[in-house]
C-alpha positions as CSV (number, residue, x, y, z in Angstrom):
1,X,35.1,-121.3,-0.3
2,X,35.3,-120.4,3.4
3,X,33.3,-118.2,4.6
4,X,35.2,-116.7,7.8
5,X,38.0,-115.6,4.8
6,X,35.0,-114.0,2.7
7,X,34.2,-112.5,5.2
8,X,37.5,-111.0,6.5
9,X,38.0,-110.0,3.5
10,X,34.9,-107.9,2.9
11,X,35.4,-106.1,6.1
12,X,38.6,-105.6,6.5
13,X,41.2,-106.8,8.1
14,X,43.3,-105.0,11.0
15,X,45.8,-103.7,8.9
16,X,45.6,-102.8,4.9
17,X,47.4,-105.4,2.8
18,X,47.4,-105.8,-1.1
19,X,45.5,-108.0,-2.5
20,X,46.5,-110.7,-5.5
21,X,46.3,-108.8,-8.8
22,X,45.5,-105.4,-7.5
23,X,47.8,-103.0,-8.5
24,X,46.4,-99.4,-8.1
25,X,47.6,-97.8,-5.0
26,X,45.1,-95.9,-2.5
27,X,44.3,-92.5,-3.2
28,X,44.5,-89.8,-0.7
29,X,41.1,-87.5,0.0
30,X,43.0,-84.1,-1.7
31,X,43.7,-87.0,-4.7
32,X,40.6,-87.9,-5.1
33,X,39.0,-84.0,-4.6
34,X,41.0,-82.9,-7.4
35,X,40.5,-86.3,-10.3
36,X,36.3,-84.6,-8.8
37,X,37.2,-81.4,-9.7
38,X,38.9,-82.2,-13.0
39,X,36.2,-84.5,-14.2
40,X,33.2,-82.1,-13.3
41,X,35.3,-78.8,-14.8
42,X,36.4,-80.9,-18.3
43,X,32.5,-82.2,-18.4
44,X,31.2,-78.9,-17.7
45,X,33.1,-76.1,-19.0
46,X,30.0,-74.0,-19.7
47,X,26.9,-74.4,-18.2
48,X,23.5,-71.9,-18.1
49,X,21.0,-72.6,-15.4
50,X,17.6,-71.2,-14.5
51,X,16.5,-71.1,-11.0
52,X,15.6,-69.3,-7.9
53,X,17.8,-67.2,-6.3
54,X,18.0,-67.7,-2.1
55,X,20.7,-67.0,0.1
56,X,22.3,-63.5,-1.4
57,X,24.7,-62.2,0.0
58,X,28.1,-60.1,-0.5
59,X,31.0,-60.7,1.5
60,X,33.1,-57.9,2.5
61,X,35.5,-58.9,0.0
62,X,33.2,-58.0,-2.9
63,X,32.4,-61.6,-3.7
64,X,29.1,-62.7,-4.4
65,X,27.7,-65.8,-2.9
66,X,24.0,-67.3,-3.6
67,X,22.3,-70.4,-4.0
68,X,20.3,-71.5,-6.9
69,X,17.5,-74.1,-6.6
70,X,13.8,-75.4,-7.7
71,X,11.4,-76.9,-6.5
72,X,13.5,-80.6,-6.2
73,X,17.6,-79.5,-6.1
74,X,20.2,-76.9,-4.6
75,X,23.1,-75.7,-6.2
76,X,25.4,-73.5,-3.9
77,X,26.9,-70.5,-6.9
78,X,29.9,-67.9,-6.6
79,X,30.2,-64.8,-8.2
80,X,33.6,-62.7,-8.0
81,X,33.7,-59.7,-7.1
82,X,34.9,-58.4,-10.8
83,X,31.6,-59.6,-12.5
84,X,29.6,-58.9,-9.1
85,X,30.4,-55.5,-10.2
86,X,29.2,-55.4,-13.2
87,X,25.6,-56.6,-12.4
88,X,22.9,-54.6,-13.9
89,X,20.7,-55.8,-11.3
90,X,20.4,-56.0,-7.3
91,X,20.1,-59.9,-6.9
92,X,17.5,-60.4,-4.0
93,X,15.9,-63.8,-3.1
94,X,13.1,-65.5,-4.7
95,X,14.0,-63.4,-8.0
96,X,14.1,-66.0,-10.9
97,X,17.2,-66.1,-12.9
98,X,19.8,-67.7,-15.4
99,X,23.1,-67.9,-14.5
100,X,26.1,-68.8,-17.1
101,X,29.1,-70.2,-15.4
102,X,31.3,-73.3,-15.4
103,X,30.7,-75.9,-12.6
104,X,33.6,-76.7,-10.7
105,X,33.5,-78.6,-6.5
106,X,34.8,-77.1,-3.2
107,X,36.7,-79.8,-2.0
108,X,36.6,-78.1,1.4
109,X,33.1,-79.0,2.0
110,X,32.9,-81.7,-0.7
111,X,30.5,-79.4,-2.7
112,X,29.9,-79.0,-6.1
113,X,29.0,-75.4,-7.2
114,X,29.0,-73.0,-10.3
115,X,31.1,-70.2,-10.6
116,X,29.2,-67.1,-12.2
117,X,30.5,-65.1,-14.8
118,X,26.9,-63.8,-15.8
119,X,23.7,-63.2,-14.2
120,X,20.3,-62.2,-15.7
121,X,16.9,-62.2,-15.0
122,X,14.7,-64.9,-16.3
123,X,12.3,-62.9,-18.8
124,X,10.6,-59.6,-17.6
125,X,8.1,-61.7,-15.4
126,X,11.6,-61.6,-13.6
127,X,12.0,-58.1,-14.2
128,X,8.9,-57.2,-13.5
129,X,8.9,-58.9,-10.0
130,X,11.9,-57.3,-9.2
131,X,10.4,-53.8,-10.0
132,X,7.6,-54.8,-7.4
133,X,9.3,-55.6,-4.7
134,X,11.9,-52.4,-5.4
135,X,8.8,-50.3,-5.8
136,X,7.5,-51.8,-2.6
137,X,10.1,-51.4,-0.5
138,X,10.9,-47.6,-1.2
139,X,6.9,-47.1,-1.2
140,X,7.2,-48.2,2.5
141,X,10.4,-45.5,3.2
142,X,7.6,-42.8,1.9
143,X,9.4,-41.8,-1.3
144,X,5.9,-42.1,-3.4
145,X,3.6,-40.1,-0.9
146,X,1.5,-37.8,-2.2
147,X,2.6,-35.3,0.3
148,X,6.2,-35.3,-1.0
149,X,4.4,-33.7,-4.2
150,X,5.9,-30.1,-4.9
151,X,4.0,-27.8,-7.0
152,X,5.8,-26.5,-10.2
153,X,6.6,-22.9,-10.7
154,X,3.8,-21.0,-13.2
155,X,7.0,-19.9,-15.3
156,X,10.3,-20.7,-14.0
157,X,13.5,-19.0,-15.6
158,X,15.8,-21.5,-15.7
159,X,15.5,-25.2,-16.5
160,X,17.7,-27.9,-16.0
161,X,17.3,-31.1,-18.5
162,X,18.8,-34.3,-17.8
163,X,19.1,-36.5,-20.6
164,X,21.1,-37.6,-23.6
165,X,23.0,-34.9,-25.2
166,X,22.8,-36.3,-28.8
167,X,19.1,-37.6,-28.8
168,X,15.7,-36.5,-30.7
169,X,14.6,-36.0,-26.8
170,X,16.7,-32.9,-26.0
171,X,15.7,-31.6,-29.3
172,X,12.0,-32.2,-28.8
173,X,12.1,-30.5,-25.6
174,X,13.8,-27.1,-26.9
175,X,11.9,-26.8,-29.8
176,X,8.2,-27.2,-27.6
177,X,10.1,-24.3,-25.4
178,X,10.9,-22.5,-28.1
179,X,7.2,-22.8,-29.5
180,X,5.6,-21.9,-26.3
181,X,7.9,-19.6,-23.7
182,X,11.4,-19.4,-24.9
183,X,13.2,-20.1,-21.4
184,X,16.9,-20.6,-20.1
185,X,17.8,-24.3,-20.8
186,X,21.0,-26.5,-19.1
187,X,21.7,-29.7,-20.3
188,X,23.4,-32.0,-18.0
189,X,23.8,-34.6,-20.5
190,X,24.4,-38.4,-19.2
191,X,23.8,-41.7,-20.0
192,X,19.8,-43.0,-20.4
193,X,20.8,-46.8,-20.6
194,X,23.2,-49.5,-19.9
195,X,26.2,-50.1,-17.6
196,X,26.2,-47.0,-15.0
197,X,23.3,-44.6,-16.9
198,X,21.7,-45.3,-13.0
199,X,24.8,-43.5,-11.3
200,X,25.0,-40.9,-14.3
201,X,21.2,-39.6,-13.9
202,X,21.4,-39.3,-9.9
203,X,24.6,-37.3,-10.3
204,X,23.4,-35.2,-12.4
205,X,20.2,-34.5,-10.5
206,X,22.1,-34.2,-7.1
207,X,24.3,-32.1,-9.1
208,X,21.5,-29.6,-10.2
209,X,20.2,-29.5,-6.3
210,X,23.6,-28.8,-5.1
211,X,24.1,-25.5,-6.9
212,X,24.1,-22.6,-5.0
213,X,21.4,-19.3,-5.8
214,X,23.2,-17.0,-7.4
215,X,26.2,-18.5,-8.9
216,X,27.9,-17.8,-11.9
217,X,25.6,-20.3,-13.4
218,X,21.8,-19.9,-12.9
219,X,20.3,-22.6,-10.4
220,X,17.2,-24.0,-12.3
221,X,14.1,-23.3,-10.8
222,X,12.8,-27.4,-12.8
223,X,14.4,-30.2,-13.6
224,X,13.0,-32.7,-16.4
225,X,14.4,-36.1,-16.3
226,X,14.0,-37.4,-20.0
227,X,14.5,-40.2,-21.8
228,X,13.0,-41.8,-25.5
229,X,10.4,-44.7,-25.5
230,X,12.5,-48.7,-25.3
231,X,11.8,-51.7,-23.4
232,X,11.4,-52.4,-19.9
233,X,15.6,-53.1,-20.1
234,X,16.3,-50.1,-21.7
235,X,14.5,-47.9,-19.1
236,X,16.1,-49.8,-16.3
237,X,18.1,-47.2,-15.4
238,X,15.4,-45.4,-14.5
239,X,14.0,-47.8,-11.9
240,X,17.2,-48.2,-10.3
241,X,17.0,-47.2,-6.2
242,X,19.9,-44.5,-6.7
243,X,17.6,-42.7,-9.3
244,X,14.5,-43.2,-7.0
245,X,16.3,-41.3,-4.0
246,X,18.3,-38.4,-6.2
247,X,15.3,-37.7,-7.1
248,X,13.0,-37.9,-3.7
249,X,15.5,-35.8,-2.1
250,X,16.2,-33.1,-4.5
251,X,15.1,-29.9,-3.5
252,X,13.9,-28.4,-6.9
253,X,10.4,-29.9,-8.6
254,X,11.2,-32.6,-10.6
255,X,9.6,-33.6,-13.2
256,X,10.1,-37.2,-15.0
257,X,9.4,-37.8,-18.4
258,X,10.4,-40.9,-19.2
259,X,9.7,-43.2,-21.9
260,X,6.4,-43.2,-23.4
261,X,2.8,-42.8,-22.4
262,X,2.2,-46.6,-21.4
263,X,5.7,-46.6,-19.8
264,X,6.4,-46.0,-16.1
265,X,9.1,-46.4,-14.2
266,X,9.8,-45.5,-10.4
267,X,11.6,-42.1,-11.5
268,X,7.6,-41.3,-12.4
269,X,6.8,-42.2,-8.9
270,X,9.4,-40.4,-7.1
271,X,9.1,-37.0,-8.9
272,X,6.7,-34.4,-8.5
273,X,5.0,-34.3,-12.0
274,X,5.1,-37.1,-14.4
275,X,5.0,-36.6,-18.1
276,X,3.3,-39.0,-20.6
277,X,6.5,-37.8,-23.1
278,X,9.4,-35.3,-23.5
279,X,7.4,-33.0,-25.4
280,X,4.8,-33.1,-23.0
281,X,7.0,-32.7,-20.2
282,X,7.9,-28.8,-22.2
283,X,4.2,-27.9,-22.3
284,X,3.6,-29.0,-18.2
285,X,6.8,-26.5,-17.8
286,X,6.0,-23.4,-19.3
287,X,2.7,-21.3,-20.3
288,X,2.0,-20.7,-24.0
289,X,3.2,-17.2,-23.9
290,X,0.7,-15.9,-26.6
291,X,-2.2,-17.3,-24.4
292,X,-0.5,-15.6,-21.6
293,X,-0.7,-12.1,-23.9
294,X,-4.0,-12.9,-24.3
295,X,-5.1,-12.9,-20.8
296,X,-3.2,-10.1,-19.8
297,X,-5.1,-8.0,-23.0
298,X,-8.5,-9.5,-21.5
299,X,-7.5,-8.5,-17.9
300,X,-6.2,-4.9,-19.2
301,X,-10.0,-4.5,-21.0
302,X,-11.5,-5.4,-18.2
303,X,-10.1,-3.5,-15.5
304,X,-10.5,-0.9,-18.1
305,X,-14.3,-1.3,-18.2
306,X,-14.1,-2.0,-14.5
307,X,-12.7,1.8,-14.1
308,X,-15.2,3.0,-16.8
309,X,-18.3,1.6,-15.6
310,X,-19.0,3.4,-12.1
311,X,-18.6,7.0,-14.4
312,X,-21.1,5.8,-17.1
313,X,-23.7,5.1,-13.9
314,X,-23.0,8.1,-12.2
315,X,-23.6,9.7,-15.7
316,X,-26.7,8.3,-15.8
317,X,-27.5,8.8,-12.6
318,X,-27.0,12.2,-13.0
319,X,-28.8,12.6,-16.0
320,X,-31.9,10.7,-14.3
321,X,-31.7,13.4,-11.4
322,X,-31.1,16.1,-14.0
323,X,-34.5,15.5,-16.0
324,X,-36.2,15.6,-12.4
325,X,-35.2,18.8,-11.5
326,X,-37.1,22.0,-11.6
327,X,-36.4,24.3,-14.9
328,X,-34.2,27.4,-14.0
329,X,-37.0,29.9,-15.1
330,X,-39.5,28.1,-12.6
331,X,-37.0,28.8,-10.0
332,X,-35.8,31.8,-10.5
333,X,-39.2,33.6,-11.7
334,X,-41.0,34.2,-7.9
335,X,-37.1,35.8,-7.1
336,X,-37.5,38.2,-10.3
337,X,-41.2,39.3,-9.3
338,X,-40.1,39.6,-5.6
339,X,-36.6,41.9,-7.2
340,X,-39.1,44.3,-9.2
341,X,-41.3,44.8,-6.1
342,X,-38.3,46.1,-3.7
343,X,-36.9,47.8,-6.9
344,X,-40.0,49.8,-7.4
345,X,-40.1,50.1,-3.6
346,X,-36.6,51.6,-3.5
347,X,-37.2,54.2,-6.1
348,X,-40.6,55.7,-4.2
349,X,-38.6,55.7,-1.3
350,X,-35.6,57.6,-2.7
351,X,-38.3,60.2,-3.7
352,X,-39.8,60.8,-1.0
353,X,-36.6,60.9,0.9
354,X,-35.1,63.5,-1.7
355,X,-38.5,65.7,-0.9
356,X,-38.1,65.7,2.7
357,X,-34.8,66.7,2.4
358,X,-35.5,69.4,0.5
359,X,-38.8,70.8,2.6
360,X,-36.1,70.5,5.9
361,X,-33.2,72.5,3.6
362,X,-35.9,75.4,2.9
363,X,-36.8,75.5,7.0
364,X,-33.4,75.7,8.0
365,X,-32.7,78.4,5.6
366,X,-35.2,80.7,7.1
367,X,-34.2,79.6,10.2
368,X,-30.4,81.4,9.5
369,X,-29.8,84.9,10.9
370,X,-27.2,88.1,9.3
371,X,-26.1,88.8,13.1
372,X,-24.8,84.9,13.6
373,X,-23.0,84.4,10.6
374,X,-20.9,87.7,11.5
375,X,-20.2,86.8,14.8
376,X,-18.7,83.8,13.5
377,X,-16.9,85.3,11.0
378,X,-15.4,88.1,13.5
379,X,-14.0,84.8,15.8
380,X,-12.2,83.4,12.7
381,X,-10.7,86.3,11.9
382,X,-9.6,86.9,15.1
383,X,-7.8,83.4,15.4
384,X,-6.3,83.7,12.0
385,X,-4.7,87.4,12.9
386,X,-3.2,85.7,16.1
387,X,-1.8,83.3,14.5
388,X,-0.1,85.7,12.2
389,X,1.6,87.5,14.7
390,X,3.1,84.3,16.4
391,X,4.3,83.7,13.4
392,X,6.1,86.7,12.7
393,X,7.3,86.5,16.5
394,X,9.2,83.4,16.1
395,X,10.6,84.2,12.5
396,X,14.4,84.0,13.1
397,X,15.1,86.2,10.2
398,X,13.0,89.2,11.6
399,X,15.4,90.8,13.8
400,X,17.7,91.0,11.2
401,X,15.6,94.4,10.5
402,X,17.0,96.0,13.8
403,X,20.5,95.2,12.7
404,X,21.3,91.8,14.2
405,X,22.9,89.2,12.1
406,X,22.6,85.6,11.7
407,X,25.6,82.8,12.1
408,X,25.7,79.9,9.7
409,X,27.5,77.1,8.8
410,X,28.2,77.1,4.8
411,X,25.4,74.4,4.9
412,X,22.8,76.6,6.4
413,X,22.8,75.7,10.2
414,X,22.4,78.6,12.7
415,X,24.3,78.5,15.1
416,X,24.3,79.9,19.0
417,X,27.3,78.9,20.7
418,X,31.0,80.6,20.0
419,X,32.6,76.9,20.9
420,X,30.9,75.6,18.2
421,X,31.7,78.3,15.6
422,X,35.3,78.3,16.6
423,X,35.1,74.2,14.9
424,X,34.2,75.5,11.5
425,X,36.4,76.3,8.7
426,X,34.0,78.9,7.3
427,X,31.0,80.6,8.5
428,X,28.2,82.7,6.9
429,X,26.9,86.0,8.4
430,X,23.3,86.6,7.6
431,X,22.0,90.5,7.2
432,X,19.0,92.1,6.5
433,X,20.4,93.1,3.1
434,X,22.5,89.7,2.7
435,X,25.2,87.1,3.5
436,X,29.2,87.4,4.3
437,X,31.4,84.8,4.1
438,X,34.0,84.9,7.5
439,X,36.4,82.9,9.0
440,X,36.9,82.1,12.9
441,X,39.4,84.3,14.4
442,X,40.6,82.9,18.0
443,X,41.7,86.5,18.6
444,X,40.2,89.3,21.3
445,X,37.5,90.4,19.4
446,X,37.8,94.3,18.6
447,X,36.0,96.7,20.6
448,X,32.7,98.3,19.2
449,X,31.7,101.6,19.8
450,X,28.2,101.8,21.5
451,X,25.3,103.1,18.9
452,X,21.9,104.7,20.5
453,X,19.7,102.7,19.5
454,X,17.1,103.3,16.2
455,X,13.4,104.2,16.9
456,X,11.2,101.3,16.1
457,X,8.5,102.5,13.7
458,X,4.6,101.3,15.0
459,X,3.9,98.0,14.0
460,X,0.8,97.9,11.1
461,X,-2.0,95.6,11.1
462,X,-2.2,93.7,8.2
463,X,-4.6,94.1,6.6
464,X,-6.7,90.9,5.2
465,X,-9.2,91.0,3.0
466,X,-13.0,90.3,3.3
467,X,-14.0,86.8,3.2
468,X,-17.4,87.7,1.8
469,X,-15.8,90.3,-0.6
470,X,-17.0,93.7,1.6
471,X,-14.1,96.9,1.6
């Protein structure tokens, strides 16, 4: 055998000839990718592999793209955007998971990889790391600070439940309201596990923060997310970072009862009031309304008593002083002695006032003369007969007697001037004997004949009688 030709042949020579008894004819590189991607498709038509997420990412297609590997291999993975979709899970890297696919290669990078068509976490160590690093993160944003904390009203009005319509939880809650302050309930009912429960709750807690104060529907003054006791994959829904911020940023107390006691979830971090169950979320919402009564009764009796006490000290008080005071007849008794001394006093006085009169009566008596009580007696007289004769002087009526006459109106006024006489319809003449009734005449009056006149008899002193009863 010659070498040279061996060894021609084994490298190649300049241009590509056939050689005796081979018959298969070369295969182009798209050939060959596609006899790869057959063979590794039929051999592997389902596959499930555990590893390590790294690399995650979402293209803006929708498309999921992600690597899976251990601690000795790397497998590049592909998850469409239909199932990426439906993940119940946020894939992040270094979670631990099992992916079920078929493998199939990428000829355009001469890759193998498996196409996803599910993804799950490895166990709930997986889980549990995941909620870590969720509870973490959001922890860092401040969601979980104590200061976000807002008290719960004493007794609110209104509350808003968000939970399964059809569960024992709803009816747990109304009944411990029922027992303890019947209140105003709305049910926003949703979803508490599985595909979209996540998006469900946060609606329906945005949805209850959205409403406006006095709508036609009351806006509740609490809002108790609830759900039933299950396993950590039941009560994922809960832990979910859309549930985390509805909740953070709603702007009525919130308080999360989900689960059971030894459950948590981050709902229980976010909300203002966690509650070890459903029923105990009722009690941490409203009072016991007889307890309530019973307070208020206490409170009444002792304001009551409050009032009462300061009259039963000033009652004693005053009895205290009472006691110390001096009797009445201790008081009054010097008075009563001092009242029958001025008494007694008074009378002598009188007395002697009544004799001194008397003795100065008698002296004056004596003292009166005869002479000076006529001379006083002739003045009065004197002043009383004057007075008598003015009198008759200025009587109207007394010159009737020397044949004068009087005129009147027919209501008795005299009149003096003709002018005014002429204005009456009727007069009335007044003689000494009596009245004639005459009427105005604007005629001459007649002529009278001229009468000598009568002698005027003396006038007589009247005569008055004695004031002491003398003729």
């Amino acid at each position: 055998m010659a070498a040279p030709e061996d060894s021609d042949e084994g490298a190649g020579g300049l241009v590509a000839k056939g050689r005796a008894g081979d018959n298969a004819e070369p295969l182009s590189v798209s050939e060959l990718s596609a006899a790869l991607k057959r063979t590794v498709e039929e051999s592997f038509g389902f596959v499930r592999l555990r590893g390590e997420l790294s690399g995650v990412k979402r293209a803006a297609s929708g498309h999921l793209y992600c690597a899976l590997k251990d601690d000795k291999a790397v497998i590049d993975g592909v998850m469409w955007r239909g199932n990426a979709e439906r993940l119940a899970f946020a894939p992040e890297d270094g979670l631990e998971v099992i992916a079920s696919g078929k493998l199939t290669t990428y000829p355009g990078r001469s890759k193998y990889q498996i196409v996803i068509d599910r993804l799950e976490l490895a166990g709930e160590g997986a889980l549990l790391a995941l909620l870590e690093k969720l509870r973490q993160r959001l922890g860092a944003e401040g969601l979980f600070a104590p200061e976000r904390k807002r008290p719960l009203l004493f007794l609110p009005r209104t509350i808003g439940v968000v939970t399964s319509p059809t569960g024992a939880v709803i009816r747990d809650i109304l009944h411990r309201l029922a027992d303890r302050f019947p209140s105003h309930v709305i049910v926003w009912p949703v979803l508490v596990q599985g595909k979209g429960s996540a998006e469900q709750v946060a609606a329906a807690v945005r949805g209850f923060s959205a409403m406006p104060e006095g709508g036609q529907v009351p806006r509740p003054d609490l809002v108790i997310v609830a759900r039933g006791g299950g396993s950590i994959e039941d009560l994922w829904g809960f832990n979910e970072e859309v549930v985390v911020r509805a909740i953070s940023e709603c702007t009525i107390p919130v308080i999360s009862a989900v689960g059971h006691e030894t459950d948590t979830t981050l709902a229980d971090y976010a909300a203002d009031r966690r509650a070890p169950t459903p029923t105990a979320a009722a009690e941490i919402a409203v009072p016991v309304r007889a307890e309530l009564a019973a307070v208020l009764l206490d409170f009444a009796g002792r304001q009551q008593r409050a009032i009462l006490r300061p009259v039963a000290l000033g009652r004693e008080r005053l009895a205290a002083r009472a006691d110390r005071l001096p009797k009445i007849e201790a008081l009054l008794q010097p008075q009563a002695q001092k009242l029958d001394e001025l008494t007694e006093r008074l009378r002598r006085g009188l007395a002697d006032r009544a004799a001194n009169a008397r003795d100065r009566l008698q002296s004056d008596r004596a003292r009166l003369s005869a002479p000076l009580l006529k001379s006083r007696l002739d003045r009065a007289r004197d002043r009383l007969e004057a007075t008598a004769r003015l009198m008759a002087s200025l009587d109207p009526d007394a010159v009737l007697q020397r044949g004068y006459a009087r005129v009147t109106t027919t209501d008795g006024r005299t009149l003096t001037d003709a002018a005014l006489a002429r204005k009456e319809d009727a007069l009335t003449l007044r003689f000494r004997d009596g009245e004639l009734g005459v009427v105005p005449n604007d005629g001459p009056p007649p002529t009278a004949k001229r009468q000598k006149p009568r002698p005027v008899p003396p006038r007589q002193r009247p005569v008055q009688d004695d004031l002491f009863g003398e003729g």
